[in-house]
N, C-alpha and C positions, 0 to 999 in steps of 0.2 A: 829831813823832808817830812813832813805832817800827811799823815793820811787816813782818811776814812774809813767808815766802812763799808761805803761801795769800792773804794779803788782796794781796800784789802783782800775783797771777794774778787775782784782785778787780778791780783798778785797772786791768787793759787791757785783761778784759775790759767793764770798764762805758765804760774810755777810747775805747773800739771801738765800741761802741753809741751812743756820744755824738756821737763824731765822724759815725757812717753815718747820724743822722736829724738832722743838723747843728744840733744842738742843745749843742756844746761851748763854754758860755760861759757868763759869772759869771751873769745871771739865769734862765738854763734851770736851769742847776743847782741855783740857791738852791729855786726852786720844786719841783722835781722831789723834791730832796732833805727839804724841809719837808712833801709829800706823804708821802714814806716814813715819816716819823718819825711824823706821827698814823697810817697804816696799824700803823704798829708797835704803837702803842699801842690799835689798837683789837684787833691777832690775840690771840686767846686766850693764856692762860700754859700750858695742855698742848701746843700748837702751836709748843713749844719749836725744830722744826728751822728752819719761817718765821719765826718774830721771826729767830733766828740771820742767814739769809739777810739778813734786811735789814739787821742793823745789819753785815753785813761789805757791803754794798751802802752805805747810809748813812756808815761810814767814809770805803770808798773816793771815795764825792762829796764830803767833807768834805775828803780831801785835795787831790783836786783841785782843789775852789775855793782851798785856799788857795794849792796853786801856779799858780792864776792870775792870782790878788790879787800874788804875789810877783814874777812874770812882767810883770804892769803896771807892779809899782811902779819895777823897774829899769830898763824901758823910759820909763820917764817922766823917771828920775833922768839928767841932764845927762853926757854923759864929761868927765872930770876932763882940762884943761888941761895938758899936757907941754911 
């Protein structure tokens, strides 16, 4: 995923709020973030600056599950034998 530097300032601050209601983990997020996305779709389409918000909210949850999906998976993965 490609990302800016408005949505990187996105990602620490949402990485910040996650971590201070300890809530930084793959099923807070997925919920949290599945929440956003029907909000999304229910704010109006003239309400054009809040949709925005949230899908630069919703991305940045997006990425972060994934790097923590990613973070699992090479913690789980064995070290290679020398």
């Amino acid at each position: 995923m490609a990302i800016n530097k408005t949505d990187t300032e996105t990602v620490r601050q949402v990485r910040s709020k996650l971590m201070s209601e300890r809530m930084y983990n793959e099923s807070a997020i997925n919920k949290l973030r599945e929440n956003l996305i029907k909000k999304r779709e229910r704010t109006k389409v003239l309400q054009f600056m809040k949709r925005k918000q949230l899908s630069h909210t919703i991305n940045a949850l997006t990425y972060l599950l994934d790097r923590l999906n990613t973070e699992s998976k090479t913690e789980k993965q064995p070290a290679p034998d020398s």
